[in-house]
Z-matrix of the N, CA and C atoms (Angstrom, degrees):
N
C 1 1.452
C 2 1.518 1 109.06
N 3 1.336 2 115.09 1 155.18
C 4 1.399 3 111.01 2 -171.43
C 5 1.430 4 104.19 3 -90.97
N 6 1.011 5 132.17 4 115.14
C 7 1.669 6 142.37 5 158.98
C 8 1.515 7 109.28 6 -17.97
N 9 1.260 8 120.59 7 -63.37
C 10 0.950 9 136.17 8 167.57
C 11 1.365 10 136.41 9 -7.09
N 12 1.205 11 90.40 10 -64.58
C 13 1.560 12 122.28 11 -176.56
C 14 1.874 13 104.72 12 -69.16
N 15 1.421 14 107.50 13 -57.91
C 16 1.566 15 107.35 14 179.26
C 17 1.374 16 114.57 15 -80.57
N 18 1.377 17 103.57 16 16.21
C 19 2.097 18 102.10 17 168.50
C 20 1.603 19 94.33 18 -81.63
N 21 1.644 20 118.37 19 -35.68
C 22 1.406 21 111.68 20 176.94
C 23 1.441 22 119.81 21 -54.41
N 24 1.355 23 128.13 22 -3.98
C 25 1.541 24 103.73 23 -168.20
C 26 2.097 25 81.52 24 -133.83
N 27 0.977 26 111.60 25 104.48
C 28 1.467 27 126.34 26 170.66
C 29 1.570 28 105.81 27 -65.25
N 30 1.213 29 131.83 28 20.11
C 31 1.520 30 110.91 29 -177.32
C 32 1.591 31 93.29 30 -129.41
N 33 1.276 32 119.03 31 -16.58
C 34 1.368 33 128.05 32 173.51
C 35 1.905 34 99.80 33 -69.64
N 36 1.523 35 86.20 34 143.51
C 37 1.355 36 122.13 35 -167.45
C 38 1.796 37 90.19 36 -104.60
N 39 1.374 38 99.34 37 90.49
C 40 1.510 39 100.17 38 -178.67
C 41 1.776 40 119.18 39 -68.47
N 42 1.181 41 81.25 40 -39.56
C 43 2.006 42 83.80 41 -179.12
C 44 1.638 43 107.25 42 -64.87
N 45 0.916 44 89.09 43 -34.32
C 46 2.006 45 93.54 44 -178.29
C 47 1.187 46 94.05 45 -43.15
N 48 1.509 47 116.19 46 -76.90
C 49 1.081 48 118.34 47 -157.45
C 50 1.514 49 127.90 48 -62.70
N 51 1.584 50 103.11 49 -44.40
C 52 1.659 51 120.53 50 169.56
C 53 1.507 52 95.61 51 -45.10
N 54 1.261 53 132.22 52 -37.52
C 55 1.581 54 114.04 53 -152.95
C 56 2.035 55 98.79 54 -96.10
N 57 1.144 56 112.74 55 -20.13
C 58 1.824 57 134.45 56 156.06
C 59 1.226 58 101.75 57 -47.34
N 60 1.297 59 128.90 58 -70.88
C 61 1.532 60 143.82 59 -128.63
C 62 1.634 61 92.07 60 -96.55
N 63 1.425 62 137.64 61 -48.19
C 64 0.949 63 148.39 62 -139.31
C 65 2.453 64 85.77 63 -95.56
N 66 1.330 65 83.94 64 -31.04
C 67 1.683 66 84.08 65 -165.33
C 68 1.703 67 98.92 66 -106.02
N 69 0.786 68 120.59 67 7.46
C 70 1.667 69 121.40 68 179.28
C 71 1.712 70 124.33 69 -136.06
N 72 1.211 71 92.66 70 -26.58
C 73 1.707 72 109.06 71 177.70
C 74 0.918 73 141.62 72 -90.16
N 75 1.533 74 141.86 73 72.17
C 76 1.437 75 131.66 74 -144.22
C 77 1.734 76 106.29 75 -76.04
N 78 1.554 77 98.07 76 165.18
C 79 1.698 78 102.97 77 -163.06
C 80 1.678 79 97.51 78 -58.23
N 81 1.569 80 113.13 79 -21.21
C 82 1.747 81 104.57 80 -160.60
C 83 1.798 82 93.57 81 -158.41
N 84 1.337 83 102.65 82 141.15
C 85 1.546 84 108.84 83 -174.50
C 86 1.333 85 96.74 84 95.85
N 87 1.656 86 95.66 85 171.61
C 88 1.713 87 129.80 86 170.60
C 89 1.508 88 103.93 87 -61.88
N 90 1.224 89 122.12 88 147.89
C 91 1.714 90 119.05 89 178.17
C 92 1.466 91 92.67 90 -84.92
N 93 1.287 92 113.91 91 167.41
C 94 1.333 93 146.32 92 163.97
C 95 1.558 94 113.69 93 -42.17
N 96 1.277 95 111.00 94 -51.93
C 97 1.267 96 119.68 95 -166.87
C 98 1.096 97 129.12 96 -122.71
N 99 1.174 98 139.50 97 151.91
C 100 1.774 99 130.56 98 -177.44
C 101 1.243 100 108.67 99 -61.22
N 102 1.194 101 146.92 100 -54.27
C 103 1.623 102 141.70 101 154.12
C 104 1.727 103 121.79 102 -23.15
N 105 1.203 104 110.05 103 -48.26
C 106 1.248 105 107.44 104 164.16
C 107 1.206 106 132.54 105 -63.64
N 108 1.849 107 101.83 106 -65.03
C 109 1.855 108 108.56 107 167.32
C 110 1.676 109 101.87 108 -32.44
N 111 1.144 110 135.96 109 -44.62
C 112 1.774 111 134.72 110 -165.24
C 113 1.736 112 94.78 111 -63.09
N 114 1.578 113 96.11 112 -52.96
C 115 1.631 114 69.77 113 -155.00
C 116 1.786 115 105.97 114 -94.51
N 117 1.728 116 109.67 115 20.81
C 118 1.365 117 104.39 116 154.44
C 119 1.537 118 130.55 117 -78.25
N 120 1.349 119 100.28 118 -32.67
C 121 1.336 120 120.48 119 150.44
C 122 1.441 121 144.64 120 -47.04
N 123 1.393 122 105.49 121 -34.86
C 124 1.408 123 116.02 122 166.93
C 125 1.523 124 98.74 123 -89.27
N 126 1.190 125 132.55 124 -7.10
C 127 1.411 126 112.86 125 -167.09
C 128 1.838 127 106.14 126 -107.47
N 129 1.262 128 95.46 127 -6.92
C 130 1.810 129 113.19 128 165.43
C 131 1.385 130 102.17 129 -75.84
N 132 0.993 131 130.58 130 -60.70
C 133 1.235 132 143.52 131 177.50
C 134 1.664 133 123.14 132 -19.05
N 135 1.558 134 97.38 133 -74.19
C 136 1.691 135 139.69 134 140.88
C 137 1.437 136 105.65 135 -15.08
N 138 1.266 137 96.96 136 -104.16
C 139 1.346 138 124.82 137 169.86
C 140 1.567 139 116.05 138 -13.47
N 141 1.242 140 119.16 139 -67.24
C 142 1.563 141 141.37 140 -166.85
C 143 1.913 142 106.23 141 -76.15
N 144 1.284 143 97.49 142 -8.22
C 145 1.378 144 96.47 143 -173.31
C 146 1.458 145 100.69 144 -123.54
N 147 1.077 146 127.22 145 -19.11
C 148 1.283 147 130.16 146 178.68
C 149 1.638 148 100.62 147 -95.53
N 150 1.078 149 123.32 148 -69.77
C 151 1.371 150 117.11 149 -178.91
C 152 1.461 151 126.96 150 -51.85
N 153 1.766 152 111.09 151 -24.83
C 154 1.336 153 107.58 152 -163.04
C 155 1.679 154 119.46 153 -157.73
N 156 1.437 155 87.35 154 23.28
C 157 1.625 156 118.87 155 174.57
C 158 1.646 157 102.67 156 63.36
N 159 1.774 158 141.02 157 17.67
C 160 1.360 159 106.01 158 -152.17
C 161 1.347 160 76.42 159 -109.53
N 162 1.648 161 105.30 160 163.88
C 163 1.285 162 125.95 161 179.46
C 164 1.244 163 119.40 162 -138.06
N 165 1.169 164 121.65 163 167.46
C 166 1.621 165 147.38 164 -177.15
C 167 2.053 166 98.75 165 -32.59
N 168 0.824 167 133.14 166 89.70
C 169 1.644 168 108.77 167 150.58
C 170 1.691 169 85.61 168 98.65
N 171 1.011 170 126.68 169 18.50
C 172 1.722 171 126.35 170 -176.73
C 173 1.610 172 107.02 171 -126.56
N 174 1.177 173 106.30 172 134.86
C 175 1.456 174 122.29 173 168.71
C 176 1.620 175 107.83 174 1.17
N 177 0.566 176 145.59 175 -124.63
C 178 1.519 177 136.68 176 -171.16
C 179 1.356 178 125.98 177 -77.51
N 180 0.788 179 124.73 178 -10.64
C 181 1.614 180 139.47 179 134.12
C 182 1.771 181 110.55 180 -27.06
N 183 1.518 182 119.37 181 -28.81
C 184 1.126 183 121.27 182 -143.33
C 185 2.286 184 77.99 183 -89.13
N 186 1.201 185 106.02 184 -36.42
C 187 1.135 186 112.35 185 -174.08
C 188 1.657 187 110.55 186 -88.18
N 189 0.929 188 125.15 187 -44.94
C 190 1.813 189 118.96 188 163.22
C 191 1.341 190 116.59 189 -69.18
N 192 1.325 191 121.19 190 -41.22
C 193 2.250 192 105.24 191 -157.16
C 194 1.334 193 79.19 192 -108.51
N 195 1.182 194 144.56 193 -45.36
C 196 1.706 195 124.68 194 -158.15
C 197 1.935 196 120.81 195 -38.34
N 198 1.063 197 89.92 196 -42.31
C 199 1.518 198 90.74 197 -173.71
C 200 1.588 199 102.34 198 -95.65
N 201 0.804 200 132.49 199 31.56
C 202 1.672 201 124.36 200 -179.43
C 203 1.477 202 96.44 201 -131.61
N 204 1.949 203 104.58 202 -23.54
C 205 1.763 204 120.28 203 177.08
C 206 1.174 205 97.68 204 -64.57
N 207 1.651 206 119.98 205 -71.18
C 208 1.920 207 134.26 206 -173.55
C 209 1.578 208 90.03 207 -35.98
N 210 1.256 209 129.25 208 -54.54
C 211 1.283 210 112.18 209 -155.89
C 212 1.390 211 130.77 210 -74.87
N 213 1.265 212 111.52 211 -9.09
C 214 1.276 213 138.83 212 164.24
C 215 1.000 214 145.58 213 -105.86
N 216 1.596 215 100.17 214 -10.77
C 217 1.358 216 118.61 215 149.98
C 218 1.553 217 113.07 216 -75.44
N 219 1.647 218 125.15 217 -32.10
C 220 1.014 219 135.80 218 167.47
C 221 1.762 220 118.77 219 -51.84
N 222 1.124 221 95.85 220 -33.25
C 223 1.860 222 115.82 221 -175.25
C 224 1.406 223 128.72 222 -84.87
N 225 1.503 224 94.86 223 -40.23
C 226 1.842 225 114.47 224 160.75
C 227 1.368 226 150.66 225 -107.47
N 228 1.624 227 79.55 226 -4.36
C 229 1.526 228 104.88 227 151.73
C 230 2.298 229 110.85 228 52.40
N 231 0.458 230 134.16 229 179.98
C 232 1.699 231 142.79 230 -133.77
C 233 1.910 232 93.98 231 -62.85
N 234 1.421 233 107.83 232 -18.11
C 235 1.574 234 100.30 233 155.55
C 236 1.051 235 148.07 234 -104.87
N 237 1.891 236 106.23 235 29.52
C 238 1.288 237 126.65 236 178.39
C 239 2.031 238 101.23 237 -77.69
N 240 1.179 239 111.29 238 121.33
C 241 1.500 240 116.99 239 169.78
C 242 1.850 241 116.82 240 -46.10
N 243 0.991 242 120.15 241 100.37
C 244 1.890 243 135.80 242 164.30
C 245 1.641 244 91.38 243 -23.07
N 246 1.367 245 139.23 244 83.73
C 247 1.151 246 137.52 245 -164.45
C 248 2.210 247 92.60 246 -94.22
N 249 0.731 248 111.10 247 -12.95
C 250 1.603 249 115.49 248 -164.00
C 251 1.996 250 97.70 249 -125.14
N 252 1.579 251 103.86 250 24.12
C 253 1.712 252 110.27 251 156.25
C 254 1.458 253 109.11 252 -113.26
N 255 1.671 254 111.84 253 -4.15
C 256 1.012 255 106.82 254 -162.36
C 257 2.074 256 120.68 255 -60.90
N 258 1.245 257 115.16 256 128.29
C 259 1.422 258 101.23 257 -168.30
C 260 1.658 259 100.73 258 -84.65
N 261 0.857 260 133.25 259 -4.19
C 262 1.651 261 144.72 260 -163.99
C 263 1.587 262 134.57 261 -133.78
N 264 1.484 263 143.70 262 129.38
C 265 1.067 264 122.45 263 -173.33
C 266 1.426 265 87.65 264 -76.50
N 267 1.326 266 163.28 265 -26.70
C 268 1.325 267 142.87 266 158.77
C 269 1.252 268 125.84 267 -50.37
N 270 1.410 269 122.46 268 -40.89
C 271 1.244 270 129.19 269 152.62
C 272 1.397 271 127.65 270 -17.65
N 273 1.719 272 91.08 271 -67.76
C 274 1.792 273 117.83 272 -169.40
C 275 1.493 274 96.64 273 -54.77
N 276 1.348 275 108.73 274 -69.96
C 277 1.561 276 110.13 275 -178.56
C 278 1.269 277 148.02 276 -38.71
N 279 1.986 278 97.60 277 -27.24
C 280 1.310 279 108.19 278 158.26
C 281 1.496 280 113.12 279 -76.34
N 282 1.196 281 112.00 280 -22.01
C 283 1.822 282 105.88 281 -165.29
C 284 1.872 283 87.32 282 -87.10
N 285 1.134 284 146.62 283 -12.06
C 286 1.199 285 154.00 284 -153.56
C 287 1.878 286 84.04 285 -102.54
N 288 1.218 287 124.53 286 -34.09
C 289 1.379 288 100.21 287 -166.13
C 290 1.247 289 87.44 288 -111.09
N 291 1.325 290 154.17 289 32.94
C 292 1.442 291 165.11 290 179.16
C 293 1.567 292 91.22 291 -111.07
N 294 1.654 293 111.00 292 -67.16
C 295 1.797 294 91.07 293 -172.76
C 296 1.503 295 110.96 294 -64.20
N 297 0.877 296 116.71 295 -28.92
C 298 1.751 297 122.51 296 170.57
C 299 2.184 298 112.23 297 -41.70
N 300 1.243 299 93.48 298 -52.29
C 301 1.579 300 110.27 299 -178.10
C 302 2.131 301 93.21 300 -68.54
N 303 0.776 302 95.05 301 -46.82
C 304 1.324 303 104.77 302 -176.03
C 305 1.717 304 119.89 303 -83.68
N 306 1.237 305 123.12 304 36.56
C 307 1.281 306 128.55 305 -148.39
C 308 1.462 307 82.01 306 -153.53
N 309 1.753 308 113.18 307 -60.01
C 310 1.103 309 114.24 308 -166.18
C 311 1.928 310 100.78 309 -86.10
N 312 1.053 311 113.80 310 -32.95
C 313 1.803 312 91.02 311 168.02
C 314 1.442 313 119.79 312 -58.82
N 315 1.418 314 109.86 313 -50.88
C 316 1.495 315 114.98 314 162.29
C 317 1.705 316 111.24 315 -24.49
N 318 1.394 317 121.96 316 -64.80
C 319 1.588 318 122.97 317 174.70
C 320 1.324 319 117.16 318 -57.64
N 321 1.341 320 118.19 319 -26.48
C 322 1.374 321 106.23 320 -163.71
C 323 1.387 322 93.87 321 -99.78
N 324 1.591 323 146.58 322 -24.95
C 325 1.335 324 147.31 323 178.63
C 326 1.344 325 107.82 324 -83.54
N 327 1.144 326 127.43 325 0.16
C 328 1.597 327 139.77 326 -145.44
C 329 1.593 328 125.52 327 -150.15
N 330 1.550 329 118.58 328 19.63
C 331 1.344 330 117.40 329 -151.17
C 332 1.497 331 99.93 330 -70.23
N 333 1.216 332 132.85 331 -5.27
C 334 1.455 333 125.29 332 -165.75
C 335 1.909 334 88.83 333 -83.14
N 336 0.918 335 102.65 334 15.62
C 337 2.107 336 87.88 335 -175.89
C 338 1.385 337 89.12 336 -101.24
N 339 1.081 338 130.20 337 -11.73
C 340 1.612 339 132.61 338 165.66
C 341 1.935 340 115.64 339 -51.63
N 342 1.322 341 87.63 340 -62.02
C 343 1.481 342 92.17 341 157.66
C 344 1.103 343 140.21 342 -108.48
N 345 1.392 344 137.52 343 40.66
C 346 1.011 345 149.69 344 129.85
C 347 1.227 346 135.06 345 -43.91
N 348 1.240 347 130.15 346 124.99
C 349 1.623 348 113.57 347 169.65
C 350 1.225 349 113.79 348 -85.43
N 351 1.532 350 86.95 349 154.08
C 352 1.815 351 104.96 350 -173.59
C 353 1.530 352 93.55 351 -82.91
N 354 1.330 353 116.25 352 171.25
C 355 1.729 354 118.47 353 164.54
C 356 1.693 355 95.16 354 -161.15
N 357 1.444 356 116.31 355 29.17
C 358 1.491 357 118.04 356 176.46
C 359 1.439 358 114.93 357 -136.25
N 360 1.301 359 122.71 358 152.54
C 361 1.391 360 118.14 359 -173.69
C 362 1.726 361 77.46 360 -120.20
N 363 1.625 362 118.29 361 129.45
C 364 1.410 363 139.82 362 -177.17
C 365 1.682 364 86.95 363 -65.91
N 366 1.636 365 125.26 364 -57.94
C 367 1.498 366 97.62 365 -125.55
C 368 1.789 367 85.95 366 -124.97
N 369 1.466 368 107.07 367 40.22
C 370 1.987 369 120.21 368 150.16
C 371 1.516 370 98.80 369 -57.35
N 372 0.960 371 135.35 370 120.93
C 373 1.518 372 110.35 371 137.89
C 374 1.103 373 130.17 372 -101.85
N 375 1.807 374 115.13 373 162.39
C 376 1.308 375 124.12 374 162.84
C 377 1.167 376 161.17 375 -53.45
N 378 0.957 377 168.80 376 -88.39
C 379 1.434 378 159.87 377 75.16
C 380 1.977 379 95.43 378 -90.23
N 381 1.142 380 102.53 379 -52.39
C 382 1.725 381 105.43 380 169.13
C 383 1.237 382 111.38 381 -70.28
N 384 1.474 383 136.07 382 8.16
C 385 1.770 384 128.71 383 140.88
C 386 1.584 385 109.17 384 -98.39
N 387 1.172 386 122.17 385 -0.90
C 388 1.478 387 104.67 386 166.18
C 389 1.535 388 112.69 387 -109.24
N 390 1.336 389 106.47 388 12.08
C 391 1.546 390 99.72 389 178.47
C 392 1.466 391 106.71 390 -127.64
N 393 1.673 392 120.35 391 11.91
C 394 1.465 393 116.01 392 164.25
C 395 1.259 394 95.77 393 -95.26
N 396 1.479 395 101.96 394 176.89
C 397 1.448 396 142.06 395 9.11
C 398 1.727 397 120.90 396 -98.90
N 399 1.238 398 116.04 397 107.50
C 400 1.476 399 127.19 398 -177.40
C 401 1.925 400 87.74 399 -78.32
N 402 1.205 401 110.56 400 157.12
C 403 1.563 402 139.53 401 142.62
C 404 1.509 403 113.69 402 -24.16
N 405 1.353 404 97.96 403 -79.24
C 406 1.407 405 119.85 404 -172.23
C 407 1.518 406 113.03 405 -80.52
N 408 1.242 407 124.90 406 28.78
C 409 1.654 408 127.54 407 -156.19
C 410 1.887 409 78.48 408 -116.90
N 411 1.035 410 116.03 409 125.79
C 412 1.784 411 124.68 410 176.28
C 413 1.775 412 107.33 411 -154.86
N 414 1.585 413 101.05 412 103.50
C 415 1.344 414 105.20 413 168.97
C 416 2.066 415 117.16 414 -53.85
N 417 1.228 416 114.30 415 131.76
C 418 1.524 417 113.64 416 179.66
C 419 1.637 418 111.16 417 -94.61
N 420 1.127 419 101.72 418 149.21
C 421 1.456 420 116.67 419 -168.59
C 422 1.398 421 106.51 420 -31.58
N 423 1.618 422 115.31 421 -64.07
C 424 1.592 423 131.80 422 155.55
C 425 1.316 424 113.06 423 4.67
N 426 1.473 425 105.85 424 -66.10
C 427 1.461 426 106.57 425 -172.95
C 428 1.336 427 137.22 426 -68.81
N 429 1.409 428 99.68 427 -4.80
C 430 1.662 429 112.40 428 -163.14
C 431 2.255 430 85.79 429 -71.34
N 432 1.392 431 84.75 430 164.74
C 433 1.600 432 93.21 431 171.92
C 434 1.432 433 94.40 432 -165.68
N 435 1.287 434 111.00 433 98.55
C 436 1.894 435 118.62 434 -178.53
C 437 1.327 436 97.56 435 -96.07
């Protein structure tokens, strides 16, 4: 992951994560484990918005973060942050270090996602991740899978 990118969000606990990322994340592919896929996902996220302005539910964004979004919206279920309501690139960034805060409670309430196996690659997309975010588009409780 590029360093870089998480100097932008000052509330992130960089070592946490560096010491996660470094033990769960392989250099290329889906991680091993559901703990990892999360925080490869959040680090697309990061990454894609810091390096290259795209965002949640935005013009080309619709083809990079959407599916790495579903998947973490899939993972954190009704307290994952609306990252694609954001009205602001200040906005975004705060809701960007919100799923971050929320990534890491997820780990710490959640250590069995450590060993879990993954069986998903976060950042495939869909044809229904390059054509959200509609209005009326609302994941249902159903769908969550933590």
């Amino acid at each position: 992951m590029n360093q870089k990118a998480y100097d932008h969000i000052d509330k992130l606990d960089n070592e946490y994560f560096n010491d996660l990322r470094d033990k769960y994340v392989p250099g290329m592919g889906a991680a091993e484990t559901r703990a990892g896929e999360i925080i490869r996902a959040m680090d697309r996220l990061i990454y894609r918005f810091f390096n290259d302005g795209d965002m949640v539910g935005k013009g080309y964004g619709n083809e990079t973060c959407n599916s790495s979004y579903r998947y973490l919206r899939r993972r954190l279920g009704p307290g994952c942050p609306e990252l694609q309501a954001a009205w602001s690139e200040d906005e975004y960034v705060d809701m960007l270090a919100s799923l971050c805060d929320q990534v890491k409670e997820l780990f710490e309430t959640s250590p069995e996602l450590f060993t879990w196996e993954n069986n998903e690659d976060s950042r495939t997309p869909s044809d229904e991740d390059r054509d959200w975010y509609r209005e009326d588009d609302d994941i249902d409780d159903e769908d969550f899978d933590y």
